[in-house]
C-alpha positions in Angstrom: 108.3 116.2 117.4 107.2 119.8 117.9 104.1 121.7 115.4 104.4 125.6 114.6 100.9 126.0 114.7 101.6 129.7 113.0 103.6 127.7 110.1 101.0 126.5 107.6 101.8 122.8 106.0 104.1 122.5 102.9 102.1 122.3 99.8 104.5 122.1 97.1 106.4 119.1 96.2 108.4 117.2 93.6 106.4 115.3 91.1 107.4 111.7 91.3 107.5 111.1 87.9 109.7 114.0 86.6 110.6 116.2 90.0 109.2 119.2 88.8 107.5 121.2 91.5 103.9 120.7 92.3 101.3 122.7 93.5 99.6 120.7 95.8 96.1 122.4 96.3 94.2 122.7 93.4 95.7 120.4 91.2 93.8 117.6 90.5 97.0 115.1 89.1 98.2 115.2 92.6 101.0 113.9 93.6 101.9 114.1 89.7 102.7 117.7 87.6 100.6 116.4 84.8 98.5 114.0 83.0 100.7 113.0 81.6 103.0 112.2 84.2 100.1 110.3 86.2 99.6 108.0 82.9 103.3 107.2 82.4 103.2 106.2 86.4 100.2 104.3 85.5 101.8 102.7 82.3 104.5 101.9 84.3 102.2 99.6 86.8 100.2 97.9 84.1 103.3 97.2 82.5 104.5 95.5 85.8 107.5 97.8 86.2 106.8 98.5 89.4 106.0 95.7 91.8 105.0 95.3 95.5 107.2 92.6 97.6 105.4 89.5 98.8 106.3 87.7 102.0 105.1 84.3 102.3 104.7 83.5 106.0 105.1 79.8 107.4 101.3 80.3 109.2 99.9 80.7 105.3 101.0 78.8 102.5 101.4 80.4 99.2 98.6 79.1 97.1 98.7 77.2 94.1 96.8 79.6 91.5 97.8 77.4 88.4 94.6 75.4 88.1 92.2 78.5 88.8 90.3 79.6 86.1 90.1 83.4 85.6 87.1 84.8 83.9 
């Protein structure tokens, strides 16, 4: 892979909520176009829309949370 050192580094993008374009220096939602974009993202997490994928390996048994008590 070959760097343009004259070439400065791209600093607009897509907001991954909407797509609009965003400004990447000096905005302080980044990578979002908003607040309000970075609370739906966020509302969409707590609402367990999105999810991350779990692998159980044979070395480490899934453990059994259902007796745990949570405080």
């Amino acid at each position: 892979m070959t760097h343009n050192k004259n070439k400065s580094p791209k600093t607009e993008r897509r907001c991954p909520e909407c797509g609009a374009p965003v400004s990447w220096q000096g905005n302080s939602y980044r990578p979002f176009c908003s607040s309000r974009c970075k609370q739906v993202d966020l509302g969409k997490w707590l609402g367990e829309e999105y999810s991350l994928p779990v692998y159980e390996s044979p070395d480490f048994p899934a453990e059994d949370t259902s007796s745990k008590v949570i405080h």
